[in-house]
HTML snippet that shows the backbone in 3Dmol.js (N, CA, C, O; Angstrom):
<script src="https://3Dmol.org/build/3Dmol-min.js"></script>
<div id="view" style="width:600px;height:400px;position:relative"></div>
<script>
const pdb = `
ATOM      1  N   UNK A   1     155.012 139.705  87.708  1.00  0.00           N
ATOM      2  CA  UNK A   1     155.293 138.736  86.676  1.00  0.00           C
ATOM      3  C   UNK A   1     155.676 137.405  87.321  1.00  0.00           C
ATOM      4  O   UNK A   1     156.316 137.354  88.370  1.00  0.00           O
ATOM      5  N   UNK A   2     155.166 136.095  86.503  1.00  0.00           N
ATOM      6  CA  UNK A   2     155.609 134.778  87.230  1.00  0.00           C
ATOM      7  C   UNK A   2     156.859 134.739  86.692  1.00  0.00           C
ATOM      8  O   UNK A   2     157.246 135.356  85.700  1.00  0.00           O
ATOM      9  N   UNK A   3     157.653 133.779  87.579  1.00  0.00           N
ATOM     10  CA  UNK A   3     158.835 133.560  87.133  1.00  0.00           C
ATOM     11  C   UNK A   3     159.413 132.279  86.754  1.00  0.00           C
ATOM     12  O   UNK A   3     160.130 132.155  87.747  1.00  0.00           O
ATOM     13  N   UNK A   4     159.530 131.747  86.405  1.00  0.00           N
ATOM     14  CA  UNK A   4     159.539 130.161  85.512  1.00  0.00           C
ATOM     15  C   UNK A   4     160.635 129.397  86.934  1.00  0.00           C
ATOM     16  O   UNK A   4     161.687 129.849  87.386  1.00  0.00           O
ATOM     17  N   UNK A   5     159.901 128.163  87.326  1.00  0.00           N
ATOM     18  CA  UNK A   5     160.863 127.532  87.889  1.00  0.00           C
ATOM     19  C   UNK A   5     162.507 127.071  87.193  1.00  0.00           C
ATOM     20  O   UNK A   5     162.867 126.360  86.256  1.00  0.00           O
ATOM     21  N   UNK A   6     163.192 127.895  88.209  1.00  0.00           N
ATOM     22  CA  UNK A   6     164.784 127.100  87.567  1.00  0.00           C
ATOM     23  C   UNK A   6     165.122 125.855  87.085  1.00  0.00           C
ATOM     24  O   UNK A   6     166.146 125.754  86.408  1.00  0.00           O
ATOM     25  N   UNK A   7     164.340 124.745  87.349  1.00  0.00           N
ATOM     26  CA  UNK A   7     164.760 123.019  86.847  1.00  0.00           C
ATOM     27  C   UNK A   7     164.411 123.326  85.426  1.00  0.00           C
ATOM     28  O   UNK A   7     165.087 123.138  84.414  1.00  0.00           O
ATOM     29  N   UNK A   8     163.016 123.923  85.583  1.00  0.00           N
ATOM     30  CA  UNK A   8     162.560 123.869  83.863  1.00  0.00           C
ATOM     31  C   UNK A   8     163.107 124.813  82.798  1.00  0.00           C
ATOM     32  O   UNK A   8     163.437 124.438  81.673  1.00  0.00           O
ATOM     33  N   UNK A   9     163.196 126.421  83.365  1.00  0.00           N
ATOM     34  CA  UNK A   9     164.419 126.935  82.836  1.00  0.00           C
ATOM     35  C   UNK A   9     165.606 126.354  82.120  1.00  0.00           C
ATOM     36  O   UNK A   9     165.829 126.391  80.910  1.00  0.00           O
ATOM     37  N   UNK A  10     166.359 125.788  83.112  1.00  0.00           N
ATOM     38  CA  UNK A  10     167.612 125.243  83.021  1.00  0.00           C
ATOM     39  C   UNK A  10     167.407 124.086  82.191  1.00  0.00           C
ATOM     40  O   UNK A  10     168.434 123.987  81.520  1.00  0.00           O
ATOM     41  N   UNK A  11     166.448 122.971  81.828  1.00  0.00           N
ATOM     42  CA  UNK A  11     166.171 121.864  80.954  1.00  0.00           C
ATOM     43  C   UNK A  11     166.249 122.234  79.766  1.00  0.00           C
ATOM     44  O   UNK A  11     166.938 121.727  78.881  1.00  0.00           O
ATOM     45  N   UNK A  12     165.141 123.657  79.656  1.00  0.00           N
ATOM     46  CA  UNK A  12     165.183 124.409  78.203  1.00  0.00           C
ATOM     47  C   UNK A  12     166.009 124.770  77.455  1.00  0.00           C
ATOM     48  O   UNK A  12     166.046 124.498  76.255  1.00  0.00           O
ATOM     49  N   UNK A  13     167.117 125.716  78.326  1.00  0.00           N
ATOM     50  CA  UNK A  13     168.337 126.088  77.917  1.00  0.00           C
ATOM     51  C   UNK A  13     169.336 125.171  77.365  1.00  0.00           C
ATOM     52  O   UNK A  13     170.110 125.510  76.470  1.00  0.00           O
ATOM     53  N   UNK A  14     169.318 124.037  77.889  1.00  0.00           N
ATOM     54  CA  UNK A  14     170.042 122.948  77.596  1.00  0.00           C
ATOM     55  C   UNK A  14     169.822 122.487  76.355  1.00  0.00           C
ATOM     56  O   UNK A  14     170.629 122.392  75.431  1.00  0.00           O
ATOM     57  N   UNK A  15     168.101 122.063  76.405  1.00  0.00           N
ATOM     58  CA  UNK A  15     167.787 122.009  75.173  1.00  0.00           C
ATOM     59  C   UNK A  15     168.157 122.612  73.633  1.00  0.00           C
ATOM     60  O   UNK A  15     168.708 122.077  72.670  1.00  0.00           O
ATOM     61  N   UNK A  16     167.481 124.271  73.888  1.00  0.00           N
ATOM     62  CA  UNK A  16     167.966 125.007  73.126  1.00  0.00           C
ATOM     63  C   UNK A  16     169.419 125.130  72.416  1.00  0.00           C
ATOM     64  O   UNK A  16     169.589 125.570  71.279  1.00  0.00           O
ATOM     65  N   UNK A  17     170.388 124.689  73.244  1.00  0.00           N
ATOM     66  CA  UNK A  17     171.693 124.727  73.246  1.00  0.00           C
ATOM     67  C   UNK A  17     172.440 123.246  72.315  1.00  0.00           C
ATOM     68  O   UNK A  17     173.493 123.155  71.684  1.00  0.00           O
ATOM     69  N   UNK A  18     171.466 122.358  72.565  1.00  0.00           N
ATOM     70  CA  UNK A  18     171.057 121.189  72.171  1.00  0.00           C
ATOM     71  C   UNK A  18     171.362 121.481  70.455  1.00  0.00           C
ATOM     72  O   UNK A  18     172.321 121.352  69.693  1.00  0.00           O
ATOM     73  N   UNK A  19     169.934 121.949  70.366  1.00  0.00           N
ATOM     74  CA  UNK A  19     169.294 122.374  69.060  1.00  0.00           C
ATOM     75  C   UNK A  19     170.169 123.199  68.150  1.00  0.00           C
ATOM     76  O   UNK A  19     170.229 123.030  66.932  1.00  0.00           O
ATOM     77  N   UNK A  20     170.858 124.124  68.845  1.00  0.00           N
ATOM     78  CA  UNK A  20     171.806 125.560  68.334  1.00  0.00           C
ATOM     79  C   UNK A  20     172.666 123.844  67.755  1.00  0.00           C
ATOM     80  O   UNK A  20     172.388 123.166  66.767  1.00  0.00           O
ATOM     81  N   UNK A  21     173.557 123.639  68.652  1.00  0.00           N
ATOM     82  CA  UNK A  21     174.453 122.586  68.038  1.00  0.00           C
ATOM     83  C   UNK A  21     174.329 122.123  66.585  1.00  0.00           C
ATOM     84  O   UNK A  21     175.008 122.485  65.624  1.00  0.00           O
ATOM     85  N   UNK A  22     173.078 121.034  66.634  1.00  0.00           N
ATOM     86  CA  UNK A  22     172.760 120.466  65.803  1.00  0.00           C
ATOM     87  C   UNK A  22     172.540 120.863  64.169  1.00  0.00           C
ATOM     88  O   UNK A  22     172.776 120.385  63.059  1.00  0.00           O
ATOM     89  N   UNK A  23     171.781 122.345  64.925  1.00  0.00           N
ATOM     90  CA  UNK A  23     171.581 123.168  63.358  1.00  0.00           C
ATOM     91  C   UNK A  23     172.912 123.402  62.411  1.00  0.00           C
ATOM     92  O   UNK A  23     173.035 123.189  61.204  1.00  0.00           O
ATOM     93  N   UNK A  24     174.022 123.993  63.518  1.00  0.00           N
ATOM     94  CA  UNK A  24     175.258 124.522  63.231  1.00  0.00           C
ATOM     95  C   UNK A  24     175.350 123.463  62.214  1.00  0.00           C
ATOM     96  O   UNK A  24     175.241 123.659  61.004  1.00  0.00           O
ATOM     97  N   UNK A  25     175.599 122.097  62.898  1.00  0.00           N
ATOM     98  CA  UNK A  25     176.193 120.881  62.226  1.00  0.00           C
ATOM     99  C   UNK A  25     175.622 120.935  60.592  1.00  0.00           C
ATOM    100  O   UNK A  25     176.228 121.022  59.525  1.00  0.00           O
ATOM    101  N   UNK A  26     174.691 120.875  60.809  1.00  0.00           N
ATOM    102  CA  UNK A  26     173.502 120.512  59.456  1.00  0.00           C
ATOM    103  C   UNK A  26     172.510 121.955  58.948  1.00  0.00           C
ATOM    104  O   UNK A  26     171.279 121.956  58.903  1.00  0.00           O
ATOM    105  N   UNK A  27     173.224 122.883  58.671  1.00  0.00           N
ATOM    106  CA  UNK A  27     171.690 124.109  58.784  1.00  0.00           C
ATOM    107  C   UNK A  27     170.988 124.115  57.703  1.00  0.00           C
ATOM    108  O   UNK A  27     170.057 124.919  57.756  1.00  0.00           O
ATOM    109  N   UNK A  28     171.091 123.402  56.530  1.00  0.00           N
ATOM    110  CA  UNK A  28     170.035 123.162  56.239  1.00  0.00           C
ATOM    111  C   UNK A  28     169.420 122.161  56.039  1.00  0.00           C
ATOM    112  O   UNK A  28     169.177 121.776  54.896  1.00  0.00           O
ATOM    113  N   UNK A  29     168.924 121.332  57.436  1.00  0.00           N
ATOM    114  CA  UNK A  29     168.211 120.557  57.430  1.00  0.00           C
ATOM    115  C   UNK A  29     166.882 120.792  57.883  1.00  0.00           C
ATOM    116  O   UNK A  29     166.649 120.757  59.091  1.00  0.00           O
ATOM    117  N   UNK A  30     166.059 121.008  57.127  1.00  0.00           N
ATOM    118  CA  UNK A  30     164.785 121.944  57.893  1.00  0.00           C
ATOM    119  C   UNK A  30     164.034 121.867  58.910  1.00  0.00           C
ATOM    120  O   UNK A  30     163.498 122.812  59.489  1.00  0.00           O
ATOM    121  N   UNK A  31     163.889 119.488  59.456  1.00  0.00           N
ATOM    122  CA  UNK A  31     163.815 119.374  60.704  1.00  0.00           C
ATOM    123  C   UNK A  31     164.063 120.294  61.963  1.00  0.00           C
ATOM    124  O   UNK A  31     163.403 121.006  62.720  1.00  0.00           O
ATOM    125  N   UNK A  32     165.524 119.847  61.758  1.00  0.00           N
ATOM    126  CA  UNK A  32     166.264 120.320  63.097  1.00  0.00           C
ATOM    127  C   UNK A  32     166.197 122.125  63.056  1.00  0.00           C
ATOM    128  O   UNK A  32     166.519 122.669  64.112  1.00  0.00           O
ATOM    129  N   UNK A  33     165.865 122.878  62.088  1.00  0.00           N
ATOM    130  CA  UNK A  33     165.996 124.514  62.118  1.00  0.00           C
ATOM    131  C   UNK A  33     164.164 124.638  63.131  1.00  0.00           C
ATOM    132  O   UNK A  33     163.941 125.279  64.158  1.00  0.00           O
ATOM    133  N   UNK A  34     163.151 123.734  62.291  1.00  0.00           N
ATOM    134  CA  UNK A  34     162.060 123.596  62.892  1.00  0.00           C
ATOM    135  C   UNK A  34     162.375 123.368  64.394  1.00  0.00           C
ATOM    136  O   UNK A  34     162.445 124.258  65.242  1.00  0.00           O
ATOM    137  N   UNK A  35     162.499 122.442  64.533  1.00  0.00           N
ATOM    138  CA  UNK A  35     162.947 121.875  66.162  1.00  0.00           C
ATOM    139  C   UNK A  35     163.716 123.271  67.073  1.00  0.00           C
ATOM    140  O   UNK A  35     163.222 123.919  67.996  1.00  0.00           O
ATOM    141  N   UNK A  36     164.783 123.391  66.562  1.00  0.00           N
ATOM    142  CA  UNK A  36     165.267 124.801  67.626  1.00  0.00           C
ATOM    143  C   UNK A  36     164.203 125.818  67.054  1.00  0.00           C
ATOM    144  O   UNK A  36     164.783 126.835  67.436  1.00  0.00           O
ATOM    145  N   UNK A  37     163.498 126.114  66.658  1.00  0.00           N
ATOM    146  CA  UNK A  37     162.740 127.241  66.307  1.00  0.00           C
ATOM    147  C   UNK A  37     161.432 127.137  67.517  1.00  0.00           C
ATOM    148  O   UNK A  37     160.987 127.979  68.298  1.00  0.00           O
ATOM    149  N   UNK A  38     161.097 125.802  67.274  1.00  0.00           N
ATOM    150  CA  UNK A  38     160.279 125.551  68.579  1.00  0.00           C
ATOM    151  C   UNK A  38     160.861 125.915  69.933  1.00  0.00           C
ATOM    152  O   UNK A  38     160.327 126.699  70.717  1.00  0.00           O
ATOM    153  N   UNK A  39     161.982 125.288  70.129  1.00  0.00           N
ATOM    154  CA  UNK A  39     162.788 124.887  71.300  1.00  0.00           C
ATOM    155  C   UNK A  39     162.884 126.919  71.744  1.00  0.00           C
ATOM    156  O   UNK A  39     162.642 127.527  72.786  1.00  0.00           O
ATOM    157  N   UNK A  40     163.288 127.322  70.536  1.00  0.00           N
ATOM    158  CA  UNK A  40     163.387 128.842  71.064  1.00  0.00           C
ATOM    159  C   UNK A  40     162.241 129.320  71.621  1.00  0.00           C
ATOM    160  O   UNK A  40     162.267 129.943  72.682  1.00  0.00           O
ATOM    161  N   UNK A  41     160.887 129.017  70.811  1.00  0.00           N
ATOM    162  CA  UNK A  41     160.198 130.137  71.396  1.00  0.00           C
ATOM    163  C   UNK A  41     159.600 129.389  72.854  1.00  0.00           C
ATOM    164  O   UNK A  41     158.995 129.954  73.765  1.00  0.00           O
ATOM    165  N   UNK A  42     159.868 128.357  72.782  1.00  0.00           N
ATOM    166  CA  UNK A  42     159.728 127.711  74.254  1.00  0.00           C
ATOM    167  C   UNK A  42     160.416 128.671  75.492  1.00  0.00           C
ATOM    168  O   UNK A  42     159.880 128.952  76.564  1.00  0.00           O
ATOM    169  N   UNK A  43     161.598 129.035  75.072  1.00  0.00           N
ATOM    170  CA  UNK A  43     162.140 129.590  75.926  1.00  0.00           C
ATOM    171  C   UNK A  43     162.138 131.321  76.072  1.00  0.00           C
ATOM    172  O   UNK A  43     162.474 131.921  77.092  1.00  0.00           O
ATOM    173  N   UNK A  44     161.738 131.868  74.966  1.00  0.00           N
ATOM    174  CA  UNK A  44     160.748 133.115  74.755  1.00  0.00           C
ATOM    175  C   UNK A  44     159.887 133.337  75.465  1.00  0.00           C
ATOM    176  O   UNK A  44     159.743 134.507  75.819  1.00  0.00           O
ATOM    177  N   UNK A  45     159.020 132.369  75.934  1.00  0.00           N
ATOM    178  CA  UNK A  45     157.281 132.158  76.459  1.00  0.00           C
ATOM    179  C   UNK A  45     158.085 132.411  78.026  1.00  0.00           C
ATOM    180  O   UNK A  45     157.861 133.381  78.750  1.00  0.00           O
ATOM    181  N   UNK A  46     158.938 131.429  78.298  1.00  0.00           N
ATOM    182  CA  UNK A  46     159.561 131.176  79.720  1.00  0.00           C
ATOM    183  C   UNK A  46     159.946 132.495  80.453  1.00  0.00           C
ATOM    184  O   UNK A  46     159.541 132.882  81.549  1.00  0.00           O
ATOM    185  N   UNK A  47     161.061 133.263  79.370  1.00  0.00           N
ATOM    186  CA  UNK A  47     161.695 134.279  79.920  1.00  0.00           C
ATOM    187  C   UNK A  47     160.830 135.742  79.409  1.00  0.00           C
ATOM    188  O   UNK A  47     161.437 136.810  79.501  1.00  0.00           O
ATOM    189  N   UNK A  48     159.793 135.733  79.019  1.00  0.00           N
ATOM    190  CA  UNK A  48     159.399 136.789  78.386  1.00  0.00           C
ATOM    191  C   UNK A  48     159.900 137.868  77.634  1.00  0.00           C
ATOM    192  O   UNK A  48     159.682 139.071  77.780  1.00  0.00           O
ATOM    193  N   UNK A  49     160.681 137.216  76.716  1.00  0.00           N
ATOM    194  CA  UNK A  49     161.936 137.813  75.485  1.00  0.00           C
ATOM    195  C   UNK A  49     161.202 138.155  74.448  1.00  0.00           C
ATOM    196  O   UNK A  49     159.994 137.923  74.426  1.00  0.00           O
ATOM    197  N   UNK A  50     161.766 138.680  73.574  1.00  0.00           N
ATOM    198  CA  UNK A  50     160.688 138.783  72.027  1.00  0.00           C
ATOM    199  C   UNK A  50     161.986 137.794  71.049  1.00  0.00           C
ATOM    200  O   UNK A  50     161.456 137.181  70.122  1.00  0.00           O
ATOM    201  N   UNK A  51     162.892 137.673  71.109  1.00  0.00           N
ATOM    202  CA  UNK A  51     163.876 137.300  70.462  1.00  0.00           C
ATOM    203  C   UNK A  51     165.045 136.083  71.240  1.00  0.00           C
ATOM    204  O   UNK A  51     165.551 136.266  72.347  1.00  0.00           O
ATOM    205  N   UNK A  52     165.301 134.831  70.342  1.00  0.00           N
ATOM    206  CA  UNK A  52     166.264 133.456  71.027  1.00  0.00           C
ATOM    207  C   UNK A  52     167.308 134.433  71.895  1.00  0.00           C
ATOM    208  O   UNK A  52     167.807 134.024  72.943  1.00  0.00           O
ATOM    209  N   UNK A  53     167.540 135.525  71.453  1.00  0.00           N
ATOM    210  CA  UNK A  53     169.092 135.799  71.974  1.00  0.00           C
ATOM    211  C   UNK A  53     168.640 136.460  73.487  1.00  0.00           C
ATOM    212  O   UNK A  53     169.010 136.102  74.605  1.00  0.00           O
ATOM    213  N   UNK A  54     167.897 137.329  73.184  1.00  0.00           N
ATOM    214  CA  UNK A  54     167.456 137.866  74.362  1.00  0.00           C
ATOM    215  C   UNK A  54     166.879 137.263  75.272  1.00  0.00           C
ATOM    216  O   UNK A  54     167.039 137.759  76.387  1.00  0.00           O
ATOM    217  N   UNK A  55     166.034 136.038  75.185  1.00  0.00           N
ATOM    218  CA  UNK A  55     165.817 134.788  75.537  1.00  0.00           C
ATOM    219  C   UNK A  55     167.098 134.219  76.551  1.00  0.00           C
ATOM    220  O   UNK A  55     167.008 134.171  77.778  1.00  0.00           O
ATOM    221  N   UNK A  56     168.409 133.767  75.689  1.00  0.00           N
ATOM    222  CA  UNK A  56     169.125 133.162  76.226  1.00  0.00           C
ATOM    223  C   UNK A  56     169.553 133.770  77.410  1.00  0.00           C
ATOM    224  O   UNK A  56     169.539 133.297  78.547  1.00  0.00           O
ATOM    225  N   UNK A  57     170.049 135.203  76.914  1.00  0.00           N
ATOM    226  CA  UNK A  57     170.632 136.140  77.927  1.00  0.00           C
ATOM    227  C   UNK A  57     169.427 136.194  79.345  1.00  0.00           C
ATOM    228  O   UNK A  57     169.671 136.074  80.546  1.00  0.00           O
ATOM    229  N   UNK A  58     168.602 136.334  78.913  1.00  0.00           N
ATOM    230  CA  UNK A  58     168.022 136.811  80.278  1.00  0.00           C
ATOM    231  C   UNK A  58     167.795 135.337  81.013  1.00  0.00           C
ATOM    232  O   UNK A  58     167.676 135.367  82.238  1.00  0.00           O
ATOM    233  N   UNK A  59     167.753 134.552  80.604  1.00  0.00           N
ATOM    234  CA  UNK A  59     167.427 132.754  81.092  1.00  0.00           C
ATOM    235  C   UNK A  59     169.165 132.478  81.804  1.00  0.00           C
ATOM    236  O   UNK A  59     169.177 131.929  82.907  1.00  0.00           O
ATOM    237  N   UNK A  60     170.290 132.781  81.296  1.00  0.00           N
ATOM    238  CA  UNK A  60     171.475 132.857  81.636  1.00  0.00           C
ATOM    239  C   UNK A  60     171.451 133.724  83.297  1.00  0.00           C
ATOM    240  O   UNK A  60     171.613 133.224  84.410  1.00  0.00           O
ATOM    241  N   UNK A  61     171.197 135.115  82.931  1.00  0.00           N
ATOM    242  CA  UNK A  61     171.102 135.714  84.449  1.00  0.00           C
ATOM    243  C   UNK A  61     170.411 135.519  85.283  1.00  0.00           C
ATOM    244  O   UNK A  61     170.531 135.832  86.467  1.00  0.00           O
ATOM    245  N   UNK A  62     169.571 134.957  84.749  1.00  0.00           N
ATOM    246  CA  UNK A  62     168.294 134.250  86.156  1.00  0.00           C
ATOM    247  C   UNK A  62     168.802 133.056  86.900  1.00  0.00           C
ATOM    248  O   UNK A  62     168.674 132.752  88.086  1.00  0.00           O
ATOM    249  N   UNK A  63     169.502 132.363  85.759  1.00  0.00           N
ATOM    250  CA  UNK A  63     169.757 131.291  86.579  1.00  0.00           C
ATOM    251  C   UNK A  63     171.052 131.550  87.370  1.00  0.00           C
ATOM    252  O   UNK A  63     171.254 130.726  88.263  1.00  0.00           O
ATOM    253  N   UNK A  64     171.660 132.191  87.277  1.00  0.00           N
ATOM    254  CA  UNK A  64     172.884 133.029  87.578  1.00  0.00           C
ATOM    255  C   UNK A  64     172.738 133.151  89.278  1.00  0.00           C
ATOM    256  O   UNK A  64     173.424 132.560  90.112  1.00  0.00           O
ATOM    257  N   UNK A  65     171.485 134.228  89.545  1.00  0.00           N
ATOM    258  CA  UNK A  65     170.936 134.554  90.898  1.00  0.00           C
ATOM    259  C   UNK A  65     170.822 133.277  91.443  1.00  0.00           C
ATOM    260  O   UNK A  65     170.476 132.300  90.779  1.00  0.00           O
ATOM    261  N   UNK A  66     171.187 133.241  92.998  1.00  0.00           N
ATOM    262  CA  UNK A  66     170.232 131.735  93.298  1.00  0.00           C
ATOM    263  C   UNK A  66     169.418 132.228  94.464  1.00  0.00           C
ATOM    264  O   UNK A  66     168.598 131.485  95.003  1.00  0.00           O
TER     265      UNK A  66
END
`;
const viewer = $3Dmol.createViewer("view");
viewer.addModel(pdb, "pdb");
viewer.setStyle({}, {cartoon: {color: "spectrum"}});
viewer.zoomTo();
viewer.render();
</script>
């Protein structure tokens, strides 16, 4: 399996984390639910997750290793 470079990893996550924020703030604003919905499966594709959470977690321990 490839393994996603860490810079871009780590941009995503940020992102994502970004997005989580924003929704919290406003959730129903359908933009921003769109936007992290993207932003998630961005990071789905990356870590080969089926699900944001499992996503996060495994993007968390990777970057963890150095």
């Amino acid at each position: 399996m490839l393994l996603p470079d860490k810079s871009v990893l780590a941009a995503q996550l940020r992102r994502y984390r970004v997005w989580e924020d924003l929704v919290h703030a406003a959730p129903h604003d359908p933009a921003r639910r769109r936007r992290l919905e993207d932003v998630a499966y961005t990071l789905c594709v990356l870590t080969g997750r089926r699900t944001a959470r499992e996503a996060v977690i495994a993007a968390e321990s990777y970057l963890a290793r150095s």
